[in-house]
SEDO-380220 format. One record per atom (N, C-alpha, C): residue number from 1; residue in one letter; atom name; x, y, z. Coordinates in steps of 0.001 Angstrom, whole numbers. Layout:
% residues N
{seq NUM	type A	atom CA	u X	v Y	w Z}
...
//
This chain:
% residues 138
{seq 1	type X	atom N	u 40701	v 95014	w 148580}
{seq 1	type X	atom CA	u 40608	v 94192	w 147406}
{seq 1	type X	atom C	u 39411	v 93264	w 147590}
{seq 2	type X	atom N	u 38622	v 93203	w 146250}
{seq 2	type X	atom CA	u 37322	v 92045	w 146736}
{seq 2	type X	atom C	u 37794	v 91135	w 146185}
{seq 3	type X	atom N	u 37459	v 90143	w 146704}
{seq 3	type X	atom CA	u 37538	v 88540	w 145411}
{seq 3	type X	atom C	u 35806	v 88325	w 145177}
{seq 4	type X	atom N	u 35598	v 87570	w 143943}
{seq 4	type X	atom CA	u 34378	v 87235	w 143837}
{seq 4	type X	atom C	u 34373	v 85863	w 143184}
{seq 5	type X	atom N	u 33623	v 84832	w 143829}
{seq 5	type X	atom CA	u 33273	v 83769	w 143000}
{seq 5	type X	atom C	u 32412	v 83223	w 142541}
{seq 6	type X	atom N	u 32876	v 82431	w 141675}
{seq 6	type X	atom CA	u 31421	v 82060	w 140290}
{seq 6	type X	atom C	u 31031	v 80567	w 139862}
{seq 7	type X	atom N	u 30410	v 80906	w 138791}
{seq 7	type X	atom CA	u 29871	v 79499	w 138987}
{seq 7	type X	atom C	u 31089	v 78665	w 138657}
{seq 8	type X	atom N	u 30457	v 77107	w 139037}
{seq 8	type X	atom CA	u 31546	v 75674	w 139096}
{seq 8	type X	atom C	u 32020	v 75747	w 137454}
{seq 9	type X	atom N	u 33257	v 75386	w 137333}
{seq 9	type X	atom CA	u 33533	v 75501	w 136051}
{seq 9	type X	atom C	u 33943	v 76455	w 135255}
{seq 10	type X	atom N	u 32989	v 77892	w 135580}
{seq 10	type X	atom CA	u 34421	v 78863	w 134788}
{seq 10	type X	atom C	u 35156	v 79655	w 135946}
{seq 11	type X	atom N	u 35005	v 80847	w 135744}
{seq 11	type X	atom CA	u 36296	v 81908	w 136363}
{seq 11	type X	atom C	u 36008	v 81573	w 137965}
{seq 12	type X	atom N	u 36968	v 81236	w 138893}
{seq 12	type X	atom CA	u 36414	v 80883	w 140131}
{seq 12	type X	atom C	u 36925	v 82258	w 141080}
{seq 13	type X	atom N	u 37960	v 83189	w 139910}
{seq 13	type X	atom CA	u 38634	v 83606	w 141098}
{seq 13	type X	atom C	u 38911	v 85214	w 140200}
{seq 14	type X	atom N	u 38131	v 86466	w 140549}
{seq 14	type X	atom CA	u 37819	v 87308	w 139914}
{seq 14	type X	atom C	u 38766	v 88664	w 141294}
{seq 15	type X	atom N	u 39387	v 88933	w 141183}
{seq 15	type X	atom CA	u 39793	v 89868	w 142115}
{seq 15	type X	atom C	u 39758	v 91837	w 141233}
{seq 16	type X	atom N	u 39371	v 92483	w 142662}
{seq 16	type X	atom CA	u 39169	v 93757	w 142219}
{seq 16	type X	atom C	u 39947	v 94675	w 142902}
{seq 17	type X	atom N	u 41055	v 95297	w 142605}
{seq 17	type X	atom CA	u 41999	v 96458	w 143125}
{seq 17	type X	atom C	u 41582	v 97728	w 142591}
{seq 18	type X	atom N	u 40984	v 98362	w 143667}
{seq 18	type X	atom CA	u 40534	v 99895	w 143517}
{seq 18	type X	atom C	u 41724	v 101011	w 143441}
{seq 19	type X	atom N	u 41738	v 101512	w 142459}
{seq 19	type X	atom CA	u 43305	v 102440	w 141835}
{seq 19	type X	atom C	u 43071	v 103623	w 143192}
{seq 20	type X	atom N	u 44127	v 104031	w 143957}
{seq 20	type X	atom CA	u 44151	v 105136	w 144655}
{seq 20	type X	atom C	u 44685	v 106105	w 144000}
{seq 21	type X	atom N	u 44068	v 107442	w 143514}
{seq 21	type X	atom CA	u 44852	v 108037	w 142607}
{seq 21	type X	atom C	u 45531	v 108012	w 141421}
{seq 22	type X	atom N	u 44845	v 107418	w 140861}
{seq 22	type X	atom CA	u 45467	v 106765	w 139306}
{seq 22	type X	atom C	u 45754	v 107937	w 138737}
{seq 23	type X	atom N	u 46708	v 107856	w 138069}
{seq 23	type X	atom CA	u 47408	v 108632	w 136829}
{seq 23	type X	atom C	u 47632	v 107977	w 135563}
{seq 24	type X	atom N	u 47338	v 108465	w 134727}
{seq 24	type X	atom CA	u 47511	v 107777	w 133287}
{seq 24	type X	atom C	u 48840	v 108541	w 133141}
{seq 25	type X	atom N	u 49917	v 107748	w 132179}
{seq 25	type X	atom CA	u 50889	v 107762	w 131652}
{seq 25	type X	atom C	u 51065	v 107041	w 130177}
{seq 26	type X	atom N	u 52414	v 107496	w 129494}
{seq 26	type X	atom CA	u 52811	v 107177	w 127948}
{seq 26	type X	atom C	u 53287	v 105772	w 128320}
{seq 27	type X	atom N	u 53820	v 104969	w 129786}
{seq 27	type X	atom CA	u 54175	v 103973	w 130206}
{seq 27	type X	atom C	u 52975	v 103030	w 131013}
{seq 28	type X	atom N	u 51809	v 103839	w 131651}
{seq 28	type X	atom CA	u 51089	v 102947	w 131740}
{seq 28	type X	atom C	u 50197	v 103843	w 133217}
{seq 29	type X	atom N	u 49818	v 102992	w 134362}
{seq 29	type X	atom CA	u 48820	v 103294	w 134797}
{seq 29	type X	atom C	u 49636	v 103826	w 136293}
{seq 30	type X	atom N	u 49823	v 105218	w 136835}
{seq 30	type X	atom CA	u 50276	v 104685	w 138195}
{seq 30	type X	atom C	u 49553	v 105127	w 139419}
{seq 31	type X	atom N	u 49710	v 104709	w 140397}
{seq 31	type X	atom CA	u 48427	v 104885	w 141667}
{seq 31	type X	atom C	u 49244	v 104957	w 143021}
{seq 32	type X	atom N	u 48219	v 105220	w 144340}
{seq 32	type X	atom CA	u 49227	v 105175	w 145043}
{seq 32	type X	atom C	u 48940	v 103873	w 145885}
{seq 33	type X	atom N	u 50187	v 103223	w 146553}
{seq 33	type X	atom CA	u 49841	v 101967	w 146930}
{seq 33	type X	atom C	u 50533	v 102371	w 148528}
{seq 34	type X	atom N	u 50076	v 102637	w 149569}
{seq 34	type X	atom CA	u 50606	v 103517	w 150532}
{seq 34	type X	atom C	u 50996	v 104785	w 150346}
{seq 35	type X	atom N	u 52584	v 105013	w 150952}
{seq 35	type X	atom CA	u 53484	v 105741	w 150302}
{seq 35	type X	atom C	u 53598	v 106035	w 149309}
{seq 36	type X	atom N	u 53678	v 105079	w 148335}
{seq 36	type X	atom CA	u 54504	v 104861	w 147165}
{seq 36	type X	atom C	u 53512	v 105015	w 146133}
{seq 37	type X	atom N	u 53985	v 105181	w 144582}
{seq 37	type X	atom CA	u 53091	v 105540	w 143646}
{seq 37	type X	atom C	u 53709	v 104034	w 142817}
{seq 38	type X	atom N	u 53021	v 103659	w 142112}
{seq 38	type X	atom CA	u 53458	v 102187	w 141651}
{seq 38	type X	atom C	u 52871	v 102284	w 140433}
{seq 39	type X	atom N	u 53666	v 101536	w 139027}
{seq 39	type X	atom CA	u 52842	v 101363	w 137859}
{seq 39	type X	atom C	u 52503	v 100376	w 137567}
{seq 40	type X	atom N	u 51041	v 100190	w 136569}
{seq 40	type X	atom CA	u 51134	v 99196	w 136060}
{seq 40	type X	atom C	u 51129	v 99591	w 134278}
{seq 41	type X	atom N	u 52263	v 98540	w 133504}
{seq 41	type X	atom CA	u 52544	v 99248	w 132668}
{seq 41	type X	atom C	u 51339	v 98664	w 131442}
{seq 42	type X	atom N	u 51290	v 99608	w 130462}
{seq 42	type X	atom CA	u 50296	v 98891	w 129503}
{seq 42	type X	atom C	u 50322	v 97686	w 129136}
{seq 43	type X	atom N	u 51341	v 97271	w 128525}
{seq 43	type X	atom CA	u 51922	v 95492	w 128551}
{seq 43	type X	atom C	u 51193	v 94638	w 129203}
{seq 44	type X	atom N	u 51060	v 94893	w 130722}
{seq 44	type X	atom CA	u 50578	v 93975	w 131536}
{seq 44	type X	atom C	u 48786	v 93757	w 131242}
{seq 45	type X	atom N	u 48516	v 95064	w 131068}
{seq 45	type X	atom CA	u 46972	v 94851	w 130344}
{seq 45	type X	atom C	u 46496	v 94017	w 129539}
{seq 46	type X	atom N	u 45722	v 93174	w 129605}
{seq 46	type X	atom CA	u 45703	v 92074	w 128550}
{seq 46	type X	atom C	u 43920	v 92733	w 127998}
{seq 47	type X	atom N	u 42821	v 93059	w 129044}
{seq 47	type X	atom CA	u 41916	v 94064	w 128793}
{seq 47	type X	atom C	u 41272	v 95058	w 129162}
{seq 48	type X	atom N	u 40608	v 96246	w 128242}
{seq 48	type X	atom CA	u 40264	v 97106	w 129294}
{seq 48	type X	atom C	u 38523	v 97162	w 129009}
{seq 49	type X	atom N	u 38375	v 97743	w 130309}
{seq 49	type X	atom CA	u 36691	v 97533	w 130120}
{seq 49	type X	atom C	u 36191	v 98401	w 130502}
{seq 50	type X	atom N	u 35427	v 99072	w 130307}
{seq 50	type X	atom CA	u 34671	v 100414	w 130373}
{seq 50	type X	atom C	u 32853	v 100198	w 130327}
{seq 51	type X	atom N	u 32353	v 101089	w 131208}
{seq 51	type X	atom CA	u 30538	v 100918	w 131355}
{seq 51	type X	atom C	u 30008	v 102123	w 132199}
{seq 52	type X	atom N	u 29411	v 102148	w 131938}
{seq 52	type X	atom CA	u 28389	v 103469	w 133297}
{seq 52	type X	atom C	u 27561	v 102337	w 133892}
{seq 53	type X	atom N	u 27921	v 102958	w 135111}
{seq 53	type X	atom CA	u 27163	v 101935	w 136207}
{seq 53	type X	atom C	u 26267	v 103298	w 137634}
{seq 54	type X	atom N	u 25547	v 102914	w 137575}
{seq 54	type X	atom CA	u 24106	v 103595	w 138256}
{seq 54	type X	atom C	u 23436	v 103842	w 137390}
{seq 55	type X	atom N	u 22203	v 104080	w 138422}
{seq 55	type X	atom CA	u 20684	v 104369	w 137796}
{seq 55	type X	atom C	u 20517	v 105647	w 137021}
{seq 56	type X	atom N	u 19982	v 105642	w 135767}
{seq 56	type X	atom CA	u 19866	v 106463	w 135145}
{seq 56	type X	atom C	u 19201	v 108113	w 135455}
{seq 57	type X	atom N	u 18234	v 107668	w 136560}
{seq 57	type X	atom CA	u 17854	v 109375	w 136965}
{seq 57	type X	atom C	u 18849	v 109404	w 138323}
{seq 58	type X	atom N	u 20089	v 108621	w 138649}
{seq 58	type X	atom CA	u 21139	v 108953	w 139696}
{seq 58	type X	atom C	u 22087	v 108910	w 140075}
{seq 59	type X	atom N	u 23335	v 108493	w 140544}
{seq 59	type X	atom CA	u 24105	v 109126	w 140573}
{seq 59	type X	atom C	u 24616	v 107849	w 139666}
{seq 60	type X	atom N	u 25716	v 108132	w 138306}
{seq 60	type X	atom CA	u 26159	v 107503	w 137466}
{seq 60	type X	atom C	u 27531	v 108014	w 137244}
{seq 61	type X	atom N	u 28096	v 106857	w 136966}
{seq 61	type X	atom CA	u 30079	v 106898	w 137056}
{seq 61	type X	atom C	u 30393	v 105969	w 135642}
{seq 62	type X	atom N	u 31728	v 106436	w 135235}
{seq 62	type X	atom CA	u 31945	v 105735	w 134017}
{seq 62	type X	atom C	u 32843	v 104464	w 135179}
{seq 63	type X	atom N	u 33204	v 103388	w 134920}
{seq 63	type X	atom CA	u 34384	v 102823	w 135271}
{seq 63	type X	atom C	u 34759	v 101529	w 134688}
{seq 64	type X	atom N	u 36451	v 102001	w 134938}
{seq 64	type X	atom CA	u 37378	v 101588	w 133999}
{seq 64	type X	atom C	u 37861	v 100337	w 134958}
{seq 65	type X	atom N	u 37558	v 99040	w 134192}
{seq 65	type X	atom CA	u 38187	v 97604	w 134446}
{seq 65	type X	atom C	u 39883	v 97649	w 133953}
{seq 66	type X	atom N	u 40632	v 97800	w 134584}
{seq 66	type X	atom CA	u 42251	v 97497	w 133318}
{seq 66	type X	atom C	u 42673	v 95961	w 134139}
{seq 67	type X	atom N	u 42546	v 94776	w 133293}
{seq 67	type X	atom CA	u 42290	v 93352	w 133361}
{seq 67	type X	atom C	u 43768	v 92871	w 132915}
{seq 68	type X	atom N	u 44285	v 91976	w 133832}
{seq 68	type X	atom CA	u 45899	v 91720	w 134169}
{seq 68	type X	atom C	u 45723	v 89845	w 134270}
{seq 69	type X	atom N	u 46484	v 89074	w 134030}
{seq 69	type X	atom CA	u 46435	v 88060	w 134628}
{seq 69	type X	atom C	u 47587	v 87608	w 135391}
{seq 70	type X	atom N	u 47465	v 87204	w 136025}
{seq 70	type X	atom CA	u 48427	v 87107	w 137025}
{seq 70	type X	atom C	u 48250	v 85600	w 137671}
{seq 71	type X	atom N	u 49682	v 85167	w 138248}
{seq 71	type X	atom CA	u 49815	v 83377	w 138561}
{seq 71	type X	atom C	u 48604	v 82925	w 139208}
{seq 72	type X	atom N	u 47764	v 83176	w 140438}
{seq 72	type X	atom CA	u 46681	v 82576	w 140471}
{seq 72	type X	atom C	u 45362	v 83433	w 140132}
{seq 73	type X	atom N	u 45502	v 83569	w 138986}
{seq 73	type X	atom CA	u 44078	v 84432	w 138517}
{seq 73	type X	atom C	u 43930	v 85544	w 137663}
{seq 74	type X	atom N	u 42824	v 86871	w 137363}
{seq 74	type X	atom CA	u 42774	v 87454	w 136656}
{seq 74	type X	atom C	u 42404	v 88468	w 137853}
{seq 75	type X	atom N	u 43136	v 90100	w 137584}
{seq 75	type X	atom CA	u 43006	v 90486	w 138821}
{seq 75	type X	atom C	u 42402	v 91768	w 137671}
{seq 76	type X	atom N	u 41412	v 92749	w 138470}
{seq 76	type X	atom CA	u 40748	v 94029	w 137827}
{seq 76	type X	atom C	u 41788	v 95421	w 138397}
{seq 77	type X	atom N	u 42041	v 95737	w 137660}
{seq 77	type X	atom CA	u 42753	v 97367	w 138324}
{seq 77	type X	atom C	u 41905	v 98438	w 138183}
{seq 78	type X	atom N	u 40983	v 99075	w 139185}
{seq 78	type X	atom CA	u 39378	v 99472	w 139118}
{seq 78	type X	atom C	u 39315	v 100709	w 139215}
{seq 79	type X	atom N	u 39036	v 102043	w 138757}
{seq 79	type X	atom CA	u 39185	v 103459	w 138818}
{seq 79	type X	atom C	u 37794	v 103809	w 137990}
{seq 80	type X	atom N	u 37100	v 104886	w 138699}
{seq 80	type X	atom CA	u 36045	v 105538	w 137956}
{seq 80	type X	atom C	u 36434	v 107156	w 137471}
{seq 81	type X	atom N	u 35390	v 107430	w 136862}
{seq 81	type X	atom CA	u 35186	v 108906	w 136575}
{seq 81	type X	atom C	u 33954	v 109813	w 136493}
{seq 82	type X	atom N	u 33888	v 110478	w 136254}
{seq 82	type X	atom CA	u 32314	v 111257	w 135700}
{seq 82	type X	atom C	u 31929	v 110958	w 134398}
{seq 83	type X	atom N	u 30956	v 110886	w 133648}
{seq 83	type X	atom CA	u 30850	v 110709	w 132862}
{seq 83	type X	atom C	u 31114	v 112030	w 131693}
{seq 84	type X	atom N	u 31214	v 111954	w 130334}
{seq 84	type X	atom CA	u 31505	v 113474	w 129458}
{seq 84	type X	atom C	u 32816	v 113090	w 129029}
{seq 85	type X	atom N	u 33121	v 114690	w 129197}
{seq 85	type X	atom CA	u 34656	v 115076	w 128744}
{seq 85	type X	atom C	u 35734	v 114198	w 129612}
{seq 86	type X	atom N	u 35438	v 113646	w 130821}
{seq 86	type X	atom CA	u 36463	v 113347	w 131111}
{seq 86	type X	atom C	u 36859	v 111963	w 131607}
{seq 87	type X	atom N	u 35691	v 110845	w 131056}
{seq 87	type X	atom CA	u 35672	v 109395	w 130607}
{seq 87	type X	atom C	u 36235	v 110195	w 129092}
{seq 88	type X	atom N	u 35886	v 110450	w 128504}
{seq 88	type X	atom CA	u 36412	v 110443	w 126947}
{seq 88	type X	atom C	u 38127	v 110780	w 126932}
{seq 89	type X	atom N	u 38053	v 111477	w 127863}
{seq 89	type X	atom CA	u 39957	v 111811	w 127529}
{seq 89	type X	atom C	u 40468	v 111004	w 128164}
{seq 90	type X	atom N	u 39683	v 109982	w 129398}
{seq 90	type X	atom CA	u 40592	v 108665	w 129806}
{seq 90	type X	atom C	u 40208	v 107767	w 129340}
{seq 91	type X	atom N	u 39036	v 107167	w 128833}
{seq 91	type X	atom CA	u 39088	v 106180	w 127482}
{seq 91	type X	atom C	u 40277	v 106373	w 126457}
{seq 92	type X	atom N	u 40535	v 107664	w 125917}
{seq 92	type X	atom CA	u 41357	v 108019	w 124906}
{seq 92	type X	atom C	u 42444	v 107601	w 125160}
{seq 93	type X	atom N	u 42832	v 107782	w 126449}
{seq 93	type X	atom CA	u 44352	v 107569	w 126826}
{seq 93	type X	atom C	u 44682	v 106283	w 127192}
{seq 94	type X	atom N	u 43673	v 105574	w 127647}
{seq 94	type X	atom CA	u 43366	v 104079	w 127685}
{seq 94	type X	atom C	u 43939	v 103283	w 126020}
{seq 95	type X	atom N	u 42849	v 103407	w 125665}
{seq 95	type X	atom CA	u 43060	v 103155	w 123820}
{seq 95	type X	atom C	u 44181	v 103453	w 123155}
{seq 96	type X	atom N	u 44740	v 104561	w 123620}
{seq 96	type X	atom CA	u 45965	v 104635	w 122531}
{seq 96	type X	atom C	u 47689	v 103809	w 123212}
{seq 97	type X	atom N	u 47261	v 104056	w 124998}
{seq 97	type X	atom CA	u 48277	v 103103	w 125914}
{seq 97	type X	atom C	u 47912	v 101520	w 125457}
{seq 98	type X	atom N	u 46836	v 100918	w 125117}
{seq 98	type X	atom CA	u 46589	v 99683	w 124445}
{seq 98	type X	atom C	u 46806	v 99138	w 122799}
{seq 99	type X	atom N	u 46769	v 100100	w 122649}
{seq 99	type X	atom CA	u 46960	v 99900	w 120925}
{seq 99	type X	atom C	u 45468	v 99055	w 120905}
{seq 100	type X	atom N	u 45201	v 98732	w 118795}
{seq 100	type X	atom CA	u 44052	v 98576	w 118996}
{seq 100	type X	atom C	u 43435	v 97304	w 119240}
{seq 101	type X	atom N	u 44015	v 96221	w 119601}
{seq 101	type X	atom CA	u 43352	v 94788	w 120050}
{seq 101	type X	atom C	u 42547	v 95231	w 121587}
{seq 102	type X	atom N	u 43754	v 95284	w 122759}
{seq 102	type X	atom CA	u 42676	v 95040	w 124000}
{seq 102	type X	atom C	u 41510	v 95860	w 124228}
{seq 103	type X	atom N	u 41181	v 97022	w 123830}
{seq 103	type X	atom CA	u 40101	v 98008	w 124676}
{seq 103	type X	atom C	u 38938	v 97352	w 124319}
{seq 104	type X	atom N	u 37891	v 97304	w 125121}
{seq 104	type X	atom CA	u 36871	v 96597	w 124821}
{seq 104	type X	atom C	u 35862	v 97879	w 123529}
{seq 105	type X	atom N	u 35027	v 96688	w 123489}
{seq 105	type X	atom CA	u 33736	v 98356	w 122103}
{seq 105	type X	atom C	u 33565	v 99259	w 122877}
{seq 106	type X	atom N	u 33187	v 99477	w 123979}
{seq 106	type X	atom CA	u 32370	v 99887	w 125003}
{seq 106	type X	atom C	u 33591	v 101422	w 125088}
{seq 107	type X	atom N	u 34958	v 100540	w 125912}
{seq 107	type X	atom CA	u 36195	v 101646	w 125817}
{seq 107	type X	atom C	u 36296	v 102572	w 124643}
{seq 108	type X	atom N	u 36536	v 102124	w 122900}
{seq 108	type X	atom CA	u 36374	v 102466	w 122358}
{seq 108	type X	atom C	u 35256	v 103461	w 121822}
{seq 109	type X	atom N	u 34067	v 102855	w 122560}
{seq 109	type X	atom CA	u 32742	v 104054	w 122439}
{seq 109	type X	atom C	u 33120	v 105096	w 123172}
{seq 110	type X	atom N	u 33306	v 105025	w 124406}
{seq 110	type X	atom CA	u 33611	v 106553	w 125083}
{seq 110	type X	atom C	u 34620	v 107087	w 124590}
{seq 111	type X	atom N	u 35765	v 106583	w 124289}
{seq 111	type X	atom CA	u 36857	v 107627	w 123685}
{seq 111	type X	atom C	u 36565	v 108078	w 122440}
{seq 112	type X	atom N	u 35775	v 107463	w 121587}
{seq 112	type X	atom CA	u 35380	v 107865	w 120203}
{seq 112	type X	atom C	u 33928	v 109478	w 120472}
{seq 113	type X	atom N	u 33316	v 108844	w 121263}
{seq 113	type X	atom CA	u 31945	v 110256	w 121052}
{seq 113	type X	atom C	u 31451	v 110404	w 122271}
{seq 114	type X	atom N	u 32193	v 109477	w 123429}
{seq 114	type X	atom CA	u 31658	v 109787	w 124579}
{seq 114	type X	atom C	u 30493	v 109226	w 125271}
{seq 115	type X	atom N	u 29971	v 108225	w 124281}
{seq 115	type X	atom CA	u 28876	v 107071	w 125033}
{seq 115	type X	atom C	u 29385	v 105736	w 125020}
{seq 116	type X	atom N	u 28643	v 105283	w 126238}
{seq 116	type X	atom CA	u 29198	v 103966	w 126448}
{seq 116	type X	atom C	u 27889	v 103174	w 125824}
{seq 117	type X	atom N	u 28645	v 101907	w 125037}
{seq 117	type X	atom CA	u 27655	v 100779	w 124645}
{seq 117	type X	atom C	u 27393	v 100345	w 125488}
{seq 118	type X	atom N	u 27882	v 99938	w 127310}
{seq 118	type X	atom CA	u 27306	v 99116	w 128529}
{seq 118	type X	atom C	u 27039	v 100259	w 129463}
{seq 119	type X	atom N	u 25902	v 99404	w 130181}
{seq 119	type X	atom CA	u 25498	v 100605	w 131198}
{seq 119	type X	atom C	u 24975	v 98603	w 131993}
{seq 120	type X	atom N	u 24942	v 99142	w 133443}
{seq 120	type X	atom CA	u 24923	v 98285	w 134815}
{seq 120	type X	atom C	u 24193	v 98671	w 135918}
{seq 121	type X	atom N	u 23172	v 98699	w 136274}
{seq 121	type X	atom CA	u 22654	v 99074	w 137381}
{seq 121	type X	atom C	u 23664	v 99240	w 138932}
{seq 122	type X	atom N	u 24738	v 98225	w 138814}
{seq 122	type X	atom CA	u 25578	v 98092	w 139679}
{seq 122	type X	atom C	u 26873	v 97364	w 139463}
{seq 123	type X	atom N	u 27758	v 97315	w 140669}
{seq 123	type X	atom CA	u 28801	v 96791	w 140358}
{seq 123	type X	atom C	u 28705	v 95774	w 140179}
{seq 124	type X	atom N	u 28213	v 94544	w 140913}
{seq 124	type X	atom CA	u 28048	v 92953	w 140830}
{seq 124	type X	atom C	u 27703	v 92544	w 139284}
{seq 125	type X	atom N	u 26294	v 93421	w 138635}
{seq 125	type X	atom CA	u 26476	v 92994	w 137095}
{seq 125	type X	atom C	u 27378	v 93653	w 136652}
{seq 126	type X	atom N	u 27735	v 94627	w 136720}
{seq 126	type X	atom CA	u 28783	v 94859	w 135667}
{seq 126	type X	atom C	u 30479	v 93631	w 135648}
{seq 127	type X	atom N	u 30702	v 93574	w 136948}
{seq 127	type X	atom CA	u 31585	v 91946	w 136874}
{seq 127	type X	atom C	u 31278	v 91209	w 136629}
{seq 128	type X	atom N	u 29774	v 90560	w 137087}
{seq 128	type X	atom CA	u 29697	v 88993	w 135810}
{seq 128	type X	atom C	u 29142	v 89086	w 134581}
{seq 129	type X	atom N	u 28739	v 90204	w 134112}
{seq 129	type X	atom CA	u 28920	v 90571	w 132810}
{seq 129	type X	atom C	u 30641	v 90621	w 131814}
{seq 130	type X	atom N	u 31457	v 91525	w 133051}
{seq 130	type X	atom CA	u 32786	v 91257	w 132363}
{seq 130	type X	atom C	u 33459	v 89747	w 132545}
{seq 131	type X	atom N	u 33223	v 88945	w 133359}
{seq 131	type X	atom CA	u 33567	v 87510	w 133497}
{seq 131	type X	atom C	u 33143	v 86655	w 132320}
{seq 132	type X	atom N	u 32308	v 87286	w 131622}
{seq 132	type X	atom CA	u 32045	v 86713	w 130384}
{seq 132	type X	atom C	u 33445	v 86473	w 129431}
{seq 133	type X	atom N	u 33837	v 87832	w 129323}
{seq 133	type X	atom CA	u 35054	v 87968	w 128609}
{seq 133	type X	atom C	u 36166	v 87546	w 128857}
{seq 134	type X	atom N	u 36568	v 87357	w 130106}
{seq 134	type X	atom CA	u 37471	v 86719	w 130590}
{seq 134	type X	atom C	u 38164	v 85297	w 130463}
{seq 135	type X	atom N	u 36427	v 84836	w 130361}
{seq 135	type X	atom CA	u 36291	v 83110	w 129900}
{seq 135	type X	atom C	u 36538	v 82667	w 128378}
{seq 136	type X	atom N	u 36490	v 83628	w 127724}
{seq 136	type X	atom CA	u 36687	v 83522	w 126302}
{seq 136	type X	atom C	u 38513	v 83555	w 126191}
{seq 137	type X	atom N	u 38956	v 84470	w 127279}
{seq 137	type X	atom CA	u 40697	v 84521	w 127045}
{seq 137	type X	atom C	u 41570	v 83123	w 127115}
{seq 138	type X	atom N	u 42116	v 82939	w 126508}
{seq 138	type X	atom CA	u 42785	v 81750	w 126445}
{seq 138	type X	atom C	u 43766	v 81764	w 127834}
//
């Protein structure tokens, strides 16, 4: 798990849980956490965030933020994919497990035609880019 911190004043406390094996479900997200396969259910999603991150002539991944808040903080539930057919059928399944308030445009772009409105050279911008949004959540 990373933590990351930011500037004085907004989000101080940004944590990132990398999904082992994620499975999408009609109940929500499940992964493996050791042994065990564990969910997190859509409910708990408050947002989801979606971007291609790498360099454009190299190696490039879609990945999926699913954004939780929790007693001390806002924690990321972090899983990638390839980009194409198969960000679009897990955007899709994203979007319709959210109904239509949380998915971000971006989510909504890939499940709709398969491009993402954000692209990131790396991971670090693509989190304080999404810390933007975060700060806006009540």
């Amino acid at each position: 798990m990373r933590e990351r911190l930011e500037k004085p004043g907004g989000i101080t406390h940004y944590r990132v849980h990398l999904l082992e094996q994620p499975q999408l479900s009609r109940a929500g997200v499940t992964h493996s956490e050791g042994e065990q396969r564990e969910l997190i259910a859509w409910s708990e999603i408050r947002h989801a965030i979606a971007a291609e991150v790498g360099e454009p002539e190299g190696v490039r991944t879609i990945v999926f933020d699913l954004v939780a808040r929790e007693p001390n903080g806002w924690v990321a539930y972090r899983f990638d994919t390839d980009p194409g057919e198969d960000a679009m059928r897990v955007a899709r399944h994203i979007a319709e497990g959210l109904g239509p308030d949380r998915p971000s445009v971006s989510l909504k772009s890939i499940a709709t035609d398969g491009i993402p409105t954000r692209w990131y050279p790396d991971l670090d911008d693509f989190e304080a880019d999404s810390i933007h949004l975060l700060e806006t959540d009540p």
